[in-house]
TIKEVO-45000 format. One record per residue: x, y, z of N, C-alpha, C in turn; residue in three letters; residue number from 1. Coordinates in Angstrom, 2 decimals, decimal comma, m for minus. Atoms other than C-alpha are relative to their C-alpha. Example, Ala and Ser with C-alpha at 12.3 -4.5 7.8 and 13.67 -1.06 7.14 Angstrom:
! residues 2
<rec n_X="0,89" n_Y="m1,19" n_Z="0,00" ca_X="12,30" ca_Y="m4,50" ca_Z="7,80" c_X="0,90" c_Y="1,20" c_Z="0,00" code="Ala" pos="1"/>
<rec n_X="m0,82" n_Y="m1,19" n_Z="m0,06" ca_X="13,67" ca_Y="m1,06" ca_Z="7,14" c_X="m0,77" c_Y="1,09" c_Z="0,73" code="Ser" pos="2"/>
END
This chain:
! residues 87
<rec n_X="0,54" n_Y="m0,75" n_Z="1,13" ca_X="26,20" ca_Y="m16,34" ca_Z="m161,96" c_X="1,12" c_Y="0,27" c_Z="m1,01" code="Unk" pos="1"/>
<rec n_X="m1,39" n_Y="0,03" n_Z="0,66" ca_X="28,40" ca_Y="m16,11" ca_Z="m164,91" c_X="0,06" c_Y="1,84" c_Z="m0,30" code="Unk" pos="2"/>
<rec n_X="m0,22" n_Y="m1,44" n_Z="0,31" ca_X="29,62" ca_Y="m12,73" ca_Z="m165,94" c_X="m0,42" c_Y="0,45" c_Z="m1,32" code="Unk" pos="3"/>
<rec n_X="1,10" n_Y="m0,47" n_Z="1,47" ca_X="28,23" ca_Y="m10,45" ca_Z="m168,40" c_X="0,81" c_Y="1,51" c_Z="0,59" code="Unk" pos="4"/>
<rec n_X="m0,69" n_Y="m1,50" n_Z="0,23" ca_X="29,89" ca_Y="m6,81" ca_Z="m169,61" c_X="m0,84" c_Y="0,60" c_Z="m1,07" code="Unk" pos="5"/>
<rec n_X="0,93" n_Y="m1,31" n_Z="0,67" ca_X="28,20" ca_Y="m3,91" ca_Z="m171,33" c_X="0,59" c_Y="1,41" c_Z="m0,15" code="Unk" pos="6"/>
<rec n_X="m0,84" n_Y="m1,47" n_Z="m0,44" ca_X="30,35" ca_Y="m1,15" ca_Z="m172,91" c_X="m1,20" c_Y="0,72" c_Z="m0,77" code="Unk" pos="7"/>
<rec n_X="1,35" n_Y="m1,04" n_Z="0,44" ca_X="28,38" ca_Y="2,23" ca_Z="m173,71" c_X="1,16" c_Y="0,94" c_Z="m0,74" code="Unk" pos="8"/>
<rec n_X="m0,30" n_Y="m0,67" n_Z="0,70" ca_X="29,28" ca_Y="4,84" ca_Z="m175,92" c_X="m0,64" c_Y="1,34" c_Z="0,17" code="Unk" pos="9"/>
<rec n_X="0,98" n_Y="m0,51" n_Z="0,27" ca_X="27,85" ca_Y="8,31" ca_Z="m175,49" c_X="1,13" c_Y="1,08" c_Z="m0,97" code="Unk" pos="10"/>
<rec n_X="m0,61" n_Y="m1,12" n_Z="0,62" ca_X="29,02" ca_Y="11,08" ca_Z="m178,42" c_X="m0,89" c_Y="0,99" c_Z="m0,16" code="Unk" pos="11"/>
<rec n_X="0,57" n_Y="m1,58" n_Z="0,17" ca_X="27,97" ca_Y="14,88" ca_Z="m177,94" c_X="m1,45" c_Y="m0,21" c_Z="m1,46" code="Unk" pos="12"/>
<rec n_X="0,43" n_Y="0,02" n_Z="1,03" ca_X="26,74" ca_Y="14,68" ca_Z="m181,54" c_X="m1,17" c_Y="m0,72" c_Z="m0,25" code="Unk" pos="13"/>
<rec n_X="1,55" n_Y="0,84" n_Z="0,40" ca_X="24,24" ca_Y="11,54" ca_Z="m181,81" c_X="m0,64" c_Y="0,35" c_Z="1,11" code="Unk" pos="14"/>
<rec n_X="1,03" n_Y="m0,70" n_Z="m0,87" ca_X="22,70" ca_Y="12,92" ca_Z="m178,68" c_X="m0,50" c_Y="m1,52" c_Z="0,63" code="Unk" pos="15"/>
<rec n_X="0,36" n_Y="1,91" n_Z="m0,57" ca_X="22,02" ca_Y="8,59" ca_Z="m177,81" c_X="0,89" c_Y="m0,54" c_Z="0,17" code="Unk" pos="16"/>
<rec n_X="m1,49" n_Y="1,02" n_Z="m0,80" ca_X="24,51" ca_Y="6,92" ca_Z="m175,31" c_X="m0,74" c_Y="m1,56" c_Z="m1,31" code="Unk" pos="17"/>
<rec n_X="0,07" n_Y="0,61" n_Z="0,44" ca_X="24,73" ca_Y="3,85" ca_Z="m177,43" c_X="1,12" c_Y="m1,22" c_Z="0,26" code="Unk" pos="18"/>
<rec n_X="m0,78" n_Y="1,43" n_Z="m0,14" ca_X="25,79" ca_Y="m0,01" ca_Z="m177,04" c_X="1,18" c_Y="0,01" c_Z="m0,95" code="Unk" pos="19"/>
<rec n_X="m0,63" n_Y="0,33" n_Z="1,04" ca_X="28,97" ca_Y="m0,87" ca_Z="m178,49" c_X="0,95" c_Y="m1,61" c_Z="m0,01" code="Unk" pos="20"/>
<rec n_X="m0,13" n_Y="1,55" n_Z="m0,20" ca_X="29,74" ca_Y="m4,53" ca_Z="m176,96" c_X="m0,50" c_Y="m0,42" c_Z="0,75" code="Unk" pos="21"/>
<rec n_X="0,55" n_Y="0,33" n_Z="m1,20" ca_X="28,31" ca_Y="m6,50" ca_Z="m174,82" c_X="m0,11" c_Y="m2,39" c_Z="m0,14" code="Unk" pos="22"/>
<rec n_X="m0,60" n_Y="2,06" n_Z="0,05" ca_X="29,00" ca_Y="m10,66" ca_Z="m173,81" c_X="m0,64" c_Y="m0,43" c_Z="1,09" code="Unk" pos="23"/>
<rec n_X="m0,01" n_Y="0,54" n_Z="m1,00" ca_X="28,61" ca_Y="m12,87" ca_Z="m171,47" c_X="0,93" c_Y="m1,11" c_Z="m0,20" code="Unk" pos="24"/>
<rec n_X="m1,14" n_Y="0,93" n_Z="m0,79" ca_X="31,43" ca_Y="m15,74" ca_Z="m169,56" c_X="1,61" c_Y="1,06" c_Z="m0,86" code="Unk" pos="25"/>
<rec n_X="m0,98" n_Y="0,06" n_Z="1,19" ca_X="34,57" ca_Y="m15,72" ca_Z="m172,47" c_X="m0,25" c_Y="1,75" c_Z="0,09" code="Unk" pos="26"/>
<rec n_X="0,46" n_Y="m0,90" n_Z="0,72" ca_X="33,08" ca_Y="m12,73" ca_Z="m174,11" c_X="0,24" c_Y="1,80" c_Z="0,92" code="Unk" pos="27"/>
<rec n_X="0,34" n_Y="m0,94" n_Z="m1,04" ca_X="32,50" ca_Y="m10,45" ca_Z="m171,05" c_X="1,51" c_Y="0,27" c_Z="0,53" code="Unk" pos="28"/>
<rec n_X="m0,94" n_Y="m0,09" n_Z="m0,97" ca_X="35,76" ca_Y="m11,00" ca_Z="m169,43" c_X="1,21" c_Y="0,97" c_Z="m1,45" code="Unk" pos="29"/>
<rec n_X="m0,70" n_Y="m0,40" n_Z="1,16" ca_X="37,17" ca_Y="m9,98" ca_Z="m172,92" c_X="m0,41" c_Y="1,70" c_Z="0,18" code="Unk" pos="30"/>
<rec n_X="0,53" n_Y="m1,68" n_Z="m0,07" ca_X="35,40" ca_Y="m6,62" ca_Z="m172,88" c_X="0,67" c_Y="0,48" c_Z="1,65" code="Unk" pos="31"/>
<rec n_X="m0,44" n_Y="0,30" n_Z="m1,15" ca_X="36,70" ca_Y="m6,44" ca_Z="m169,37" c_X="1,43" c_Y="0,22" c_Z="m0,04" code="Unk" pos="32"/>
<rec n_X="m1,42" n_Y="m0,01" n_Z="m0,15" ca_X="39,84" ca_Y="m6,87" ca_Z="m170,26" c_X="0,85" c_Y="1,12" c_Z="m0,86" code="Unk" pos="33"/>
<rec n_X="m0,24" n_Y="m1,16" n_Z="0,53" ca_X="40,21" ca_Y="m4,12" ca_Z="m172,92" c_X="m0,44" c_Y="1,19" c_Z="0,58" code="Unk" pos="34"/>
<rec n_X="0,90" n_Y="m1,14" n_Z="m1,29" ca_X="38,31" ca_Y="m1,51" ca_Z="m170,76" c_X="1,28" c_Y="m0,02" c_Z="0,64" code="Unk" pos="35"/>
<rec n_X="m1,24" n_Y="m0,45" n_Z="m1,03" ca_X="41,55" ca_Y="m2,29" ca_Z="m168,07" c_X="0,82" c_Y="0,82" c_Z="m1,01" code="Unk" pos="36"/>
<rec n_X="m1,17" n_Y="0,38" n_Z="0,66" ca_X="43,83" ca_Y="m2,49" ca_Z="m170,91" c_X="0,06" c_Y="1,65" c_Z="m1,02" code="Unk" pos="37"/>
<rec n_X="0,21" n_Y="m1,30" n_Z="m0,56" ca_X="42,77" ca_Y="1,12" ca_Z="m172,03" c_X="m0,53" c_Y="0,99" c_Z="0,90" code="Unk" pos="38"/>
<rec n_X="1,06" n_Y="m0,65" n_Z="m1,16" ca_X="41,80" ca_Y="2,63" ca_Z="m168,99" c_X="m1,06" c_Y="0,48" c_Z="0,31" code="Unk" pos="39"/>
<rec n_X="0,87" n_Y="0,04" n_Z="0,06" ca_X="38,65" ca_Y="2,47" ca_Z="m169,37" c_X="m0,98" c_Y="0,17" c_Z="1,17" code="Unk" pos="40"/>
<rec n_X="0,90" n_Y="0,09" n_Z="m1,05" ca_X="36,08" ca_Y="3,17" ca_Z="m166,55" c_X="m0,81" c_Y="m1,46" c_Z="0,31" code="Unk" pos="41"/>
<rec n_X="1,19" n_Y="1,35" n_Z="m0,36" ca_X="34,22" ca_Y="0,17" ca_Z="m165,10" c_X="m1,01" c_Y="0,69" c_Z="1,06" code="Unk" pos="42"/>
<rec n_X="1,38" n_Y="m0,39" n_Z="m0,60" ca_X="30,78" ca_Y="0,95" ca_Z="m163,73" c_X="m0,61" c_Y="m1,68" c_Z="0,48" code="Unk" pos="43"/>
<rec n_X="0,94" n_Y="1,23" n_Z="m0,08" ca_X="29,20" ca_Y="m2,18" ca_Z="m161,67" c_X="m1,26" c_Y="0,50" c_Z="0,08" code="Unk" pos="44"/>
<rec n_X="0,98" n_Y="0,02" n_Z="m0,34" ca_X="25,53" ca_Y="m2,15" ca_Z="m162,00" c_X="m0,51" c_Y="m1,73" c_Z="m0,57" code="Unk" pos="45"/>
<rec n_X="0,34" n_Y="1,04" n_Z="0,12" ca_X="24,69" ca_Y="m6,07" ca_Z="m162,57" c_X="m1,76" c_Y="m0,08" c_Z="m0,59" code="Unk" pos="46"/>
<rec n_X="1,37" n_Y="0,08" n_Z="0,63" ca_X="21,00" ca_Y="m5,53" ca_Z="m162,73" c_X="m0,22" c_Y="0,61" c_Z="m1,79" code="Unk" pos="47"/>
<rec n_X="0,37" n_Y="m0,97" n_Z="1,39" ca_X="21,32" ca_Y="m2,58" ca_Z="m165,55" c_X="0,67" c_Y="m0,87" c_Z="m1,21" code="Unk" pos="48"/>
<rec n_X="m1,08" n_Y="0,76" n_Z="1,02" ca_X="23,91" ca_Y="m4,69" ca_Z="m167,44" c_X="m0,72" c_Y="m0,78" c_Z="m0,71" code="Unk" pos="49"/>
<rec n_X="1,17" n_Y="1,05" n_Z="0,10" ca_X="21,58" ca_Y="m7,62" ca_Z="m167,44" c_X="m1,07" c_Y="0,49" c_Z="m0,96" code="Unk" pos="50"/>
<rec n_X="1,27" n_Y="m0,85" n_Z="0,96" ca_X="18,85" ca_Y="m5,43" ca_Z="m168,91" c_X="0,50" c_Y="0,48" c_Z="m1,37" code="Unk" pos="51"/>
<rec n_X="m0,54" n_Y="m0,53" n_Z="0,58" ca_X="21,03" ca_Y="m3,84" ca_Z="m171,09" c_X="0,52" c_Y="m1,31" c_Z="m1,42" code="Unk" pos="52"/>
<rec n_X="m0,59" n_Y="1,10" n_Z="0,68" ca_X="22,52" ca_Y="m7,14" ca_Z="m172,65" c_X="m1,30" c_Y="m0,72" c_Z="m0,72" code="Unk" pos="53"/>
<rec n_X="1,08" n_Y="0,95" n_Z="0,45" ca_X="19,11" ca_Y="m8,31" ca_Z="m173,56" c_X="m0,89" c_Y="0,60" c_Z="m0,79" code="Unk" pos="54"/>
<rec n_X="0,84" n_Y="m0,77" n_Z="0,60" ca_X="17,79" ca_Y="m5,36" ca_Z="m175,28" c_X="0,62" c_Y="m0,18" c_Z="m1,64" code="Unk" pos="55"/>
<rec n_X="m0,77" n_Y="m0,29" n_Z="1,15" ca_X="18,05" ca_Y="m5,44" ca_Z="m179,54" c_X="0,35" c_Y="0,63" c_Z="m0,76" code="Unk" pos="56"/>
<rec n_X="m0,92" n_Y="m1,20" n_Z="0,78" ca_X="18,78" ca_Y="m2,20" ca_Z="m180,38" c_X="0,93" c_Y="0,22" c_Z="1,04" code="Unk" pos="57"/>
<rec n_X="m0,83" n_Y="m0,25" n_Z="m0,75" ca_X="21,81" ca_Y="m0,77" ca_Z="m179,66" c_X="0,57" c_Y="1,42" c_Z="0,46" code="Unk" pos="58"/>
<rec n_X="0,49" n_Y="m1,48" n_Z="m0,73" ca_X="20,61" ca_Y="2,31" ca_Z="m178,69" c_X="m1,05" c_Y="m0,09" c_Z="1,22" code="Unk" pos="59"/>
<rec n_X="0,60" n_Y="m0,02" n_Z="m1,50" ca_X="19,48" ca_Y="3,05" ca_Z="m174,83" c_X="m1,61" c_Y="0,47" c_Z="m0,25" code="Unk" pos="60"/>
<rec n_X="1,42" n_Y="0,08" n_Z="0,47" ca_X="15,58" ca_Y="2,98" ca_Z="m175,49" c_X="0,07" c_Y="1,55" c_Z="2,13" code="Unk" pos="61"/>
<rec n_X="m0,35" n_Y="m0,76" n_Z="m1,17" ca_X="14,36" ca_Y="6,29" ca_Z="m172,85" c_X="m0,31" c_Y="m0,78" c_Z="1,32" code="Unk" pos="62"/>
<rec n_X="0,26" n_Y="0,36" n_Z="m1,23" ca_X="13,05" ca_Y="4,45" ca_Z="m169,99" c_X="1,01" c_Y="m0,18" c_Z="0,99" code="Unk" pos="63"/>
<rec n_X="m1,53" n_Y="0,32" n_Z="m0,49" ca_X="17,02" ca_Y="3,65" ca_Z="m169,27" c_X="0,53" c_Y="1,32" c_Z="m0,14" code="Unk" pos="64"/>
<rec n_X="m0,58" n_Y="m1,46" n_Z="0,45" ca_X="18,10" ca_Y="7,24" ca_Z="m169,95" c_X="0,79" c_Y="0,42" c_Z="1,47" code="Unk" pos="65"/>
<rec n_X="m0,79" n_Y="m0,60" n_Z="m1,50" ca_X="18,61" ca_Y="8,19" ca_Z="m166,18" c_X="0,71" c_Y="m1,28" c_Z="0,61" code="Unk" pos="66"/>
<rec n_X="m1,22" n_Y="1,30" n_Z="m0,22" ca_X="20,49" ca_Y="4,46" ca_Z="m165,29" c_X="0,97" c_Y="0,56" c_Z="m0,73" code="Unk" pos="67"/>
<rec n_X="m1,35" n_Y="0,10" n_Z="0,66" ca_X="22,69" ca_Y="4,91" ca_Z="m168,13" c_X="0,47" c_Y="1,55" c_Z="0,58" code="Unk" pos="68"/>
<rec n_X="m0,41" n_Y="m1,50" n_Z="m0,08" ca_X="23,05" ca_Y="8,81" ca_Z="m167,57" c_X="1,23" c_Y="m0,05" c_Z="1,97" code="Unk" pos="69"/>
<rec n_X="m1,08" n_Y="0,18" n_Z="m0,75" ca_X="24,51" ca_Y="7,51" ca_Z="m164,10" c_X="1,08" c_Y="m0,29" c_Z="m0,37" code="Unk" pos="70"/>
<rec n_X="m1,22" n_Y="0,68" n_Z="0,84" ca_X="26,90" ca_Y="5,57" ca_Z="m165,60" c_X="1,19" c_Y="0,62" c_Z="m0,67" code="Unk" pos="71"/>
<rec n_X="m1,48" n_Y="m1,05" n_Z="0,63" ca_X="28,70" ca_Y="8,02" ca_Z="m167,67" c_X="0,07" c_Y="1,13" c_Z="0,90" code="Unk" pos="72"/>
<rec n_X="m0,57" n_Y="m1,33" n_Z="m1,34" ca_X="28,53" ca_Y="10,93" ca_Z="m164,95" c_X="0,81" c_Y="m1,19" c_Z="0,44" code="Unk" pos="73"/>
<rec n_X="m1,15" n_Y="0,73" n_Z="m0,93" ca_X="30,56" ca_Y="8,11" ca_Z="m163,11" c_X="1,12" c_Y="m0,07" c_Z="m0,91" code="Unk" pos="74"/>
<rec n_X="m0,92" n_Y="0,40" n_Z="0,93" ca_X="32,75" ca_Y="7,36" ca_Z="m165,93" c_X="0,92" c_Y="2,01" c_Z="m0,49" code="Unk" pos="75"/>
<rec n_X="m0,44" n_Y="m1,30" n_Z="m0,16" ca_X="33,20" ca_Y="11,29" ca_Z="m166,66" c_X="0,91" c_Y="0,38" c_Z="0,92" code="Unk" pos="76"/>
<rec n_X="m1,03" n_Y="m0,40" n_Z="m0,86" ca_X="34,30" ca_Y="12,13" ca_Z="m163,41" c_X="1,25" c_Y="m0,88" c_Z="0,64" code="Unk" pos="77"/>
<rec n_X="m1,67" n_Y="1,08" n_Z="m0,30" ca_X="36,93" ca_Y="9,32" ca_Z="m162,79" c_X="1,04" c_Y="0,24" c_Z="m1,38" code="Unk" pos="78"/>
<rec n_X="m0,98" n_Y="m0,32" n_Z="1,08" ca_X="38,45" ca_Y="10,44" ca_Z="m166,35" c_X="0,40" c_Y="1,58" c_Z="0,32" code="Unk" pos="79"/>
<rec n_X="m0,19" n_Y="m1,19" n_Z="m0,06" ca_X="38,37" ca_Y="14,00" ca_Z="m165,12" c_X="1,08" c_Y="0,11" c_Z="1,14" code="Unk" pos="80"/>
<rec n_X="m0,70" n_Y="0,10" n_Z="m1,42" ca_X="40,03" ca_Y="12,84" ca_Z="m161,60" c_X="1,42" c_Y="m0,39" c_Z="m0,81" code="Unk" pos="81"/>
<rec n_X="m1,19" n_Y="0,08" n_Z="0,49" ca_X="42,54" ca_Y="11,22" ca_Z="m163,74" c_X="1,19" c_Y="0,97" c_Z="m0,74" code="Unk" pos="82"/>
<rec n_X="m0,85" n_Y="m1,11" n_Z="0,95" ca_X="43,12" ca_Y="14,18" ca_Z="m166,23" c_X="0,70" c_Y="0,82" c_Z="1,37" code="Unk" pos="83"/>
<rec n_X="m0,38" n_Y="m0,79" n_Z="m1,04" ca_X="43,89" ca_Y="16,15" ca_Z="m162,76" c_X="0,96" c_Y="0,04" c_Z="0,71" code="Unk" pos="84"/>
<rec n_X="m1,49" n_Y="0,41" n_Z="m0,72" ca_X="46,50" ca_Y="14,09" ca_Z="m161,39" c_X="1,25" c_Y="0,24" c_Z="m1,29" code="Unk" pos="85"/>
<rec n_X="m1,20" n_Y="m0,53" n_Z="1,19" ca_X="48,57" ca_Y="14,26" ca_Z="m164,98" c_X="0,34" c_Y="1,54" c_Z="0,08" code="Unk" pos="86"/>
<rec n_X="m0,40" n_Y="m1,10" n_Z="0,30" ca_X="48,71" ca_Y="17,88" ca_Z="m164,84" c_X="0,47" c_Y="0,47" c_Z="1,57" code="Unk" pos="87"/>
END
């Protein structure tokens, strides 16, 4: 299966986690590689990604609301684990 990446965005303010890249092979491994390259959280969900990559807005339509809402609670608390060890 070739690879496929899906970064999300959520800001307080627009109140809608929102798409802000998303690839597949080349493309994916690129997003992938900036995510390491600022320490970025990686979340595997393959199925959601998939879904996610195929939708054409780039705003999380609600039916996805509680998938994605995993996603950044995961991403939250691994930036919070990190802020914890710096101090």
């Amino acid at each position: 299966m070739e690879d496929i990446a899906v970064a999300l965005e959520y800001v307080t303010e627009a109140k809608l986690p929102k798409i802000i890249a998303r690839g597949k092979g080349r493309l994916a491994k690129t997003i992938l590689d900036k995510a390491k390259e600022h320490n970025i959280p990686v979340y595997q969900d393959t199925d959601l990604a998939t879904v996610l990559l195929t939708l054409e807005s780039s705003y999380i339509p609600e039916e996805l609301y509680k998938a994605v809402a995993i996603v950044l609670a995961y991403c939250y608390n691994v930036n919070d684990r990190f802020r914890q060890k710096l101090n």
